[in-house]
N, C-alpha and C positions, 0 to 999 in steps of 0.2 A: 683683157682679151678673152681670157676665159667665161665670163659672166656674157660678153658679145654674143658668142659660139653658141653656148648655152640657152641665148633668146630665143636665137636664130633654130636650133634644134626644137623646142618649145613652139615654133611659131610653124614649121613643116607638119610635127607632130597634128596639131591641127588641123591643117589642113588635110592631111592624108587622114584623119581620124572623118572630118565632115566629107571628103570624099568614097570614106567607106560605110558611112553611115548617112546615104542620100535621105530616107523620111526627114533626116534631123535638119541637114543644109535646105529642103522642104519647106521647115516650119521657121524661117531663118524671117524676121519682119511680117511674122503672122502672129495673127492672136486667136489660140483654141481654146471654145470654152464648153461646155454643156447646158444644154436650151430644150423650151418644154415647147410642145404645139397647142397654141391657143385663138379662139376665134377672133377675128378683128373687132366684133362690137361684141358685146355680153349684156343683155338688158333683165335683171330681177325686177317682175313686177309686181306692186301691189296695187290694195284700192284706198283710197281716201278718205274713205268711211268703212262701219263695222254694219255686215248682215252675212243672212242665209246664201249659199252659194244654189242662184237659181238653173242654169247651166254651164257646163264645160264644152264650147265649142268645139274644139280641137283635141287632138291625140296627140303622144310625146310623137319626135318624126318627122308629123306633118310640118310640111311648107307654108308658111301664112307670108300674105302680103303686107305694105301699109294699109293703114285704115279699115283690116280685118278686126271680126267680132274675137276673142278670146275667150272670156270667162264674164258673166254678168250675174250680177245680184238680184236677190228676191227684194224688192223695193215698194212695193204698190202704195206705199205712202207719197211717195215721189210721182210716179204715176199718175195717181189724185190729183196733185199738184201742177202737173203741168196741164190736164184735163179743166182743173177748172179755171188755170190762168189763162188758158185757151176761150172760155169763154168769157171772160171777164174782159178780155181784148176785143174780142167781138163785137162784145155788146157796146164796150166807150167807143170802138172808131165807128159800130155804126147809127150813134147816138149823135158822135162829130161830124162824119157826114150828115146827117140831117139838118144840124143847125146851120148847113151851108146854103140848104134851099128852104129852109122854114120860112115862112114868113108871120106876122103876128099886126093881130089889127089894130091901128089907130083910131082915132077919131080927130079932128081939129077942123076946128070953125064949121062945125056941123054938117063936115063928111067923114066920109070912111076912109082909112086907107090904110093898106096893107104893104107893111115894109120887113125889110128885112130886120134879123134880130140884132141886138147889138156889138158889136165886134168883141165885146169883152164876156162875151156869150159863149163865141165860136172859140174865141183863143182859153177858157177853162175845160171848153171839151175836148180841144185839139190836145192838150197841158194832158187831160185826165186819159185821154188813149195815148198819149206815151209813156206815160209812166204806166198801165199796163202791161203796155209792149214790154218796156224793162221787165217789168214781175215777171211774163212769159218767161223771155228769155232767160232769167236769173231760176228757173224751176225747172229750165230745158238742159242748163248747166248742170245741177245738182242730178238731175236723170240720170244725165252723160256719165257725171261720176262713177255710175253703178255699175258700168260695161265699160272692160279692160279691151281697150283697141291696139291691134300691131304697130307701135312707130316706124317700122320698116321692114323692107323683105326679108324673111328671117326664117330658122328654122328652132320647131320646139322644141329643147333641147332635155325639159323637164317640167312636170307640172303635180303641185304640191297641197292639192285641194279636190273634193268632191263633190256633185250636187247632194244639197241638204246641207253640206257640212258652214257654221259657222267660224267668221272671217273677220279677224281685227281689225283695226287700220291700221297702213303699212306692214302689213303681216306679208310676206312675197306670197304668190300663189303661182306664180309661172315665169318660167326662164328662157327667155329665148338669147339665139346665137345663130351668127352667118356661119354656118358648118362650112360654107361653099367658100367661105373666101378666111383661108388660115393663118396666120403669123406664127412666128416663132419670138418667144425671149429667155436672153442668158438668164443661168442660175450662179452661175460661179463664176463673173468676170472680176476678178480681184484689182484692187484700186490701180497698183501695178502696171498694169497692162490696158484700163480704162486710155489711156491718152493717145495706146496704139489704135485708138478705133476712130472714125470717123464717118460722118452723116454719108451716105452716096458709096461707100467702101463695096467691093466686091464679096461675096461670103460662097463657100464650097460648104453645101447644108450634105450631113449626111443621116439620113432617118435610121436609127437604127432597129429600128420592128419593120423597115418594109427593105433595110438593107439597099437601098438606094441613094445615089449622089443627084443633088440636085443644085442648084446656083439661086442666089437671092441677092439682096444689097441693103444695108443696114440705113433705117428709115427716123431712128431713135435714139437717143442716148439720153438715159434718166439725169434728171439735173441733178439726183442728191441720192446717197449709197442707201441702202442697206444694213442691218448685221443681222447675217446668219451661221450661227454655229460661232458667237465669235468674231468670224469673217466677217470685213467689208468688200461687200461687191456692189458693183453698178448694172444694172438691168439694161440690155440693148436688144432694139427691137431688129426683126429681121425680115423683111417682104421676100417670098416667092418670085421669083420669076415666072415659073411657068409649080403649079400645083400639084406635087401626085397623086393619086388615083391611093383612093383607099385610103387615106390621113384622118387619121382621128385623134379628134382635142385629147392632151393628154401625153400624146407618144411623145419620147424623150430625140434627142437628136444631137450631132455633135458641129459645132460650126466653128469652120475655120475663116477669118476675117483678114483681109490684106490690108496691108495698111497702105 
């Protein structure tokens, strides 16, 4: 009877404790963790090949779109290349045109006559201006190489080269990031607590350098841990709902996730 009583006191306790301690009844089937602000895409770029850095189109900042110039190399061996493949195409398709209206003289049974050339005439010049064409194109490709283009609308987030300065390949030379559209991911969600989270969950983001509450919903959940410090944690990503004003990559944040 006494061990009953005992429960029963234990089990009040309790409750009178989690009603005097609301944050705590609060965080009651939530999962708090500590999370960093980071861009949705993060693209380090390099080139392909090694030269002279001929221009820096752009400033750290600046806004670039897709299919913007970046950074391009000093190349004019490439240059040359696609210049004389340029004419080299020229000259076979308009050498193949020709043998479409050529004609070449006969003689038989003691006249003349002017026929056309032989088909295995037209089909080694039509043969020899396309595989030009390829050489163009395969010296238009290696040009390309030399000028670093925006894969998407993006902001320069950093850039790590100057004109003149020589450039290895795969060496980065500029870093771009959508500053305009942010995510957040945990640093410290411990294994624990991973299985309270889940894909669509609600999350109460709070930024703490802009001191603001904001709402998001968890987009992410890393398929394999971590160890940091030791610790196994799982990385979970976290979409905005709505963005605030003045977020910069970097700021730390505390996010509390429902389950």
């Amino acid at each position: 009877m006494k061990r009953f009583h005992g429960s029963i006191l234990l089990s009040l306790a309790a409750i009178l404790a989690s009603l005097a301690n609301p944050v705590l009844a609060a965080q009651e089937g939530r999962v708090v963790a500590s999370a960093v602000v980071l861009p949705v895409q993060v693209s380090e770029m390099a080139f392909l090949t090694s030269a002279l850095v001929k221009e820096v189109a752009v400033k750290q900042g600046d806004k670039v779109t897709a299919g913007q110039a970046l950074v391009v190399l000093n190349t004019p061996e490439l240059e040359y290349n696609v210049l004389a493949a340029e004419a080299a195409f020229r000259s076979a398709q308009a050498y193949a045109e020709l043998q479409r209206y050529k004609r070449v003289k006969d003689r038989r049974h003691g006249k003349v006559f002017w026929d056309v050339v032989p088909p295995e005439v037209r089909q080694r010049a039509d043969a020899r201006a396309l595989s030009e064409q390829a050489a163009l194109e395969i010296a238009q490709a290696s040009l390309a190489q030399s000028t670093l283009i925006a894969p998407y609308d993006a902001t320069v987030a950093s850039i790590h080269v100057v004109p003149g300065e020589y450039v290895e390949q795969n060496q980065v030379v500029i870093t771009l990031a959508t500053l305009d559209t942010m995510q957040l991911e945990t640093t410290d969600l411990s294994e624990r607590d991973i299985t309270k989270a889940n894909i669509g969950a609600p999350v109460d983001i709070l930024i703490e350098a802009l001191n603001e509450h904001v709402s998001g919903e968890v987009t992410r959940i890393a398929p394999m841990a971590n160890i940091i410090g030791g610790d196994v944690v799982f990385r979970v990503t976290v979409a905005f709902d709505r963005q605030p004003e003045n977020l910069l990559w970097g700021m730390t944040a505390e996010v509390t996730i429902s389950e």
